[in-house]
C-alpha positions as CSV (number, residue, x, y, z in Angstrom):
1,X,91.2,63.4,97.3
2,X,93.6,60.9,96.0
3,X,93.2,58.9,99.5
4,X,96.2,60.3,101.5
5,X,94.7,61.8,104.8
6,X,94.3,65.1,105.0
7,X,97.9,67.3,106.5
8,X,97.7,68.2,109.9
9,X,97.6,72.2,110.3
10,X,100.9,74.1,111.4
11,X,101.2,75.0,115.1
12,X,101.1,78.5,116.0
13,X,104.6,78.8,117.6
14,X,105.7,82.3,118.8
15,X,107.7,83.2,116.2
16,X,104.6,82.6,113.4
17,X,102.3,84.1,116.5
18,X,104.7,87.4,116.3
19,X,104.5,87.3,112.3
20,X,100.7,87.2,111.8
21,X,100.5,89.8,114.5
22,X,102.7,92.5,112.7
23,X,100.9,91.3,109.6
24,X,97.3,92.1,111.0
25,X,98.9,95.6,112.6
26,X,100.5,96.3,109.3
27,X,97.2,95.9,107.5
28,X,95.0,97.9,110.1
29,X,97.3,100.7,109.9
30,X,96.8,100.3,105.8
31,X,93.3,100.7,106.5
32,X,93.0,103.2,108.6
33,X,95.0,105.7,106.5
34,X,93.4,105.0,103.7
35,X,90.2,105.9,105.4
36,X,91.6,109.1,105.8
37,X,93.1,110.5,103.0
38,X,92.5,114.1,101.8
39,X,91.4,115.3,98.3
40,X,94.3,116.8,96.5
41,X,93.3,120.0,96.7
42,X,93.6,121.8,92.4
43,X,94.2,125.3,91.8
44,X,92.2,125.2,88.4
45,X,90.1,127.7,89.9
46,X,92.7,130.2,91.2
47,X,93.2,131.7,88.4
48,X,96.7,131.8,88.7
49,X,96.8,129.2,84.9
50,X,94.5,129.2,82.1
51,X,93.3,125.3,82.0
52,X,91.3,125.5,78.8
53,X,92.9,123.0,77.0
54,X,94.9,124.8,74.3
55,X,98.4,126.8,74.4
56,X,97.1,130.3,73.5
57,X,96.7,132.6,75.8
58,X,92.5,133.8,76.1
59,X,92.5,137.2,77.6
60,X,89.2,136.1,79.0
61,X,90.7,133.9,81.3
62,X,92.6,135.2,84.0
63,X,96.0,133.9,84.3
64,X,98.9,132.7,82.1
65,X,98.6,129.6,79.4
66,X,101.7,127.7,77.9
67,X,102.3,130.6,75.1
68,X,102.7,133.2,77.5
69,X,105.4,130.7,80.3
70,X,107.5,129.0,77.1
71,X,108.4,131.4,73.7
72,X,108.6,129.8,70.3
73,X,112.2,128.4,71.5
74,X,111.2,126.6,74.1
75,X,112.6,129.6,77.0
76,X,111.0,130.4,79.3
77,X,109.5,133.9,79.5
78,X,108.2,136.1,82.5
79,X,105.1,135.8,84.4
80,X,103.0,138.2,86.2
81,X,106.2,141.1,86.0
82,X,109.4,139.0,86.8
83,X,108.4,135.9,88.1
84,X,109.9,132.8,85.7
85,X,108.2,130.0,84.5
86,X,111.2,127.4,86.1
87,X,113.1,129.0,89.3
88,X,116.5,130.3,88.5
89,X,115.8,131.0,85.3
């Protein structure tokens, strides 16, 4: 545009060859595991935690909520007859 002619292209050596082709595998193999990913699978409906959206434990739901794994210091308490809310524990 400002009257200088127009640069030449670069030549496609090997070397830049070899790099555009591990650049077009690297983004097909993007692709195609993207295409197949798999849903994260919830447990919302297992019943094995109350997902209600408050801390106290509704004896309608099945399962545990937050008051029943933590007590009021923060330690964790037993779930369904000795299991602990954090391993070890």
């Amino acid at each position: 545009m400002d009257g200088r002619p127009a640069r030449p292209p670069l030549p496609l050596t090997p070397h830049r060859l070899h790099v555009y082709l591990w650049l077009l595998a690297a983004a097909a193999i993007a692709m195609m595991l993207a295409a197949f990913v798999l849903p994260a699978l919830a447990v919302h409906d297992d019943g094995l935690f109350e997902v209600d959206g408050d801390i106290t434990n509704d004896p309608a739901a099945s399962g545990p909520d937050w008051a029943s794994v933590f007590d009021g210091n923060g330690n964790t308490v037993n779930l369904f007859g000795g299991v602990s809310g954090i391993c070890g524990r």
